[in-house]
C-alpha positions as CSV (number, residue, x, y, z in Angstrom):
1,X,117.3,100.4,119.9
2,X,114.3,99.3,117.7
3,X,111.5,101.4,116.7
4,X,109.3,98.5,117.8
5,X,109.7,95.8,120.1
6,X,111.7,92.7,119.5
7,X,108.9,90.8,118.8
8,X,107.1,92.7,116.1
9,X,107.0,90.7,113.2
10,X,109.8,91.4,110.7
11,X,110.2,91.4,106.8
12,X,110.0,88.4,104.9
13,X,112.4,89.1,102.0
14,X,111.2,87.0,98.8
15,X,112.8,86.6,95.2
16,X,111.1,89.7,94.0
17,X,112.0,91.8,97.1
18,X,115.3,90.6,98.2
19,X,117.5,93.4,95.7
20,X,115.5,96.0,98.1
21,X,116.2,94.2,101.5
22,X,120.0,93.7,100.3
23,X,120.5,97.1,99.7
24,X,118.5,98.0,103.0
25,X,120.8,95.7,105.0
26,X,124.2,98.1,103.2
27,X,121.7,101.1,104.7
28,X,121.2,102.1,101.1
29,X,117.6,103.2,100.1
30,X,117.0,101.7,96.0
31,X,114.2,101.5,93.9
32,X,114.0,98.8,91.3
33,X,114.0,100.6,87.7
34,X,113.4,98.7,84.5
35,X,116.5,97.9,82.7
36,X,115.2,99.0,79.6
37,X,112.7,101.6,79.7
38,X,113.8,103.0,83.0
39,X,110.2,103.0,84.8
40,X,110.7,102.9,88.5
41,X,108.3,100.4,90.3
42,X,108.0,100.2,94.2
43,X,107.1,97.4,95.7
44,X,109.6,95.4,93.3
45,X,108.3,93.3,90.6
46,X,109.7,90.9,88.3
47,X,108.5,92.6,85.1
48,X,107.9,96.3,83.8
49,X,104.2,96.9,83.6
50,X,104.9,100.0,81.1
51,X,107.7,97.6,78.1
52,X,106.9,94.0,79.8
53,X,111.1,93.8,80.4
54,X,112.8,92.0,83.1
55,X,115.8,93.7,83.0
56,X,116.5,95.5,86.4
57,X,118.8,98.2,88.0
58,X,118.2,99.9,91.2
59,X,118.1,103.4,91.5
60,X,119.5,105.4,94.5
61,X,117.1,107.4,96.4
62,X,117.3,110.9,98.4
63,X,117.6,110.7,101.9
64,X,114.6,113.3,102.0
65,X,110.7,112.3,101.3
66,X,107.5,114.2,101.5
67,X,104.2,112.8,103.2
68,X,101.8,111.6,100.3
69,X,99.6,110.3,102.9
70,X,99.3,108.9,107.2
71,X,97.5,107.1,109.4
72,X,97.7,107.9,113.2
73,X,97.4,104.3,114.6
74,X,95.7,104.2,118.0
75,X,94.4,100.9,118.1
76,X,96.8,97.6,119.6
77,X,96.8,95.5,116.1
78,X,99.4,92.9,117.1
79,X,101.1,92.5,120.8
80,X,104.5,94.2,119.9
81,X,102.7,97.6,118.9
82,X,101.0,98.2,122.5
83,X,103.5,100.3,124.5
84,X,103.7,102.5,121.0
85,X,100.7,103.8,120.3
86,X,99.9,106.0,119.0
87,X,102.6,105.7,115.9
88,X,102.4,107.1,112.3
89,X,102.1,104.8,109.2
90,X,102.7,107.0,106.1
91,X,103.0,106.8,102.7
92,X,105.8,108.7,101.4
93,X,106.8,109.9,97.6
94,X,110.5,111.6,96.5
95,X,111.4,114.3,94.2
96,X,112.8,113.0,91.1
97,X,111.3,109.8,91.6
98,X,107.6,109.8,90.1
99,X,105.3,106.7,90.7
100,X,107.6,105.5,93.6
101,X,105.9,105.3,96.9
102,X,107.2,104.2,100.0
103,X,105.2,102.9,103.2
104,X,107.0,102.8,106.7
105,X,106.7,104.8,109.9
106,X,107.0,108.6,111.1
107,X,108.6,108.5,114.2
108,X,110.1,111.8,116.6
109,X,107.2,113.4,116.4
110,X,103.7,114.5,117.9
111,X,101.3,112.5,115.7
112,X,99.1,115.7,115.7
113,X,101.6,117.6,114.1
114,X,102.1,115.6,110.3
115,X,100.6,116.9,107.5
116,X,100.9,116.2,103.9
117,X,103.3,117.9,102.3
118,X,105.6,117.3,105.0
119,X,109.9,117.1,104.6
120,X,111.4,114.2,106.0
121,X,114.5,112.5,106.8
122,X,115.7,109.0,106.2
123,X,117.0,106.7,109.4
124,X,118.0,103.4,109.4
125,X,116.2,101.0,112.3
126,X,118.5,98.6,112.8
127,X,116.0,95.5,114.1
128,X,118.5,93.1,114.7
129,X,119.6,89.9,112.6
130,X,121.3,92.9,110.3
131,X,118.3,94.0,109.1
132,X,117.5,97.3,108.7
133,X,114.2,99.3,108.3
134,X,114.1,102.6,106.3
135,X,111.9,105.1,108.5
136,X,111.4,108.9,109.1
137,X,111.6,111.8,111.1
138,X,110.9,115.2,110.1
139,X,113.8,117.0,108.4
């Protein structure tokens, strides 16, 4: 079962994007790394802002991620979220994996109790139309 209603809106995978979502769908979390100078870059882009290449590779990330930042969302922003709040949005980093950021959503936990700093664990949200959503729990 979704994190989220059926109805929440989903991803919108573009020509930038879609490497990320296809490897999301195999339940694989990449980055996109430049082909030439090996800078990783989160959300994907089509060029390396440090050499100016558009070569690309993905890069494997660790199931495990550390809070960087959160929000505790109590307030009803769109329909689908109502019977969920509150629900953490978070901002995530991984070891070995400078300037990469991840945002997505805490879940099996007591909003009160995240902190920065804190382990998590990757799961995979299946949301139907194979499409799946990387999100956390505490390790």
């Amino acid at each position: 079962m979704a994190y989220f209603p059926d109805d929440m809106p989903r991803p919108e995978p573009d020509w930038d994007d879609r490497g990320f979502w296809e490897n999301c769908k195999e339940r694989k979390l990449s980055f996109q790394a430049c082909g030439k100078c090996g800078e990783l870059r989160h959300p994907p882009r089509p060029m390396c802002s440090n050499c100016q290449s558009t070569e690309i590779h993905w890069i494997d990330a660790p199931e495990e991620a550390y809070v960087y930042s959160y929000n505790v969302v109590h307030h009803v922003s769109h329909p689908a979220v109502a019977t969920r709040v509150p629900y953490v949005g978070a901002v995530l980093e991984f070891e070995r994996m400078p300037g990469v950021r991840l945002v997505t959503n805490i879940t099996d936990v007591d909003p009160g109790s995240v902190s920065i700093g804190m382990k998590l664990r990757l799961w995979w949200d299946d949301i139907g139309d194979e499409m799946y959503l990387p999100r956390f729990k505490p390790a």
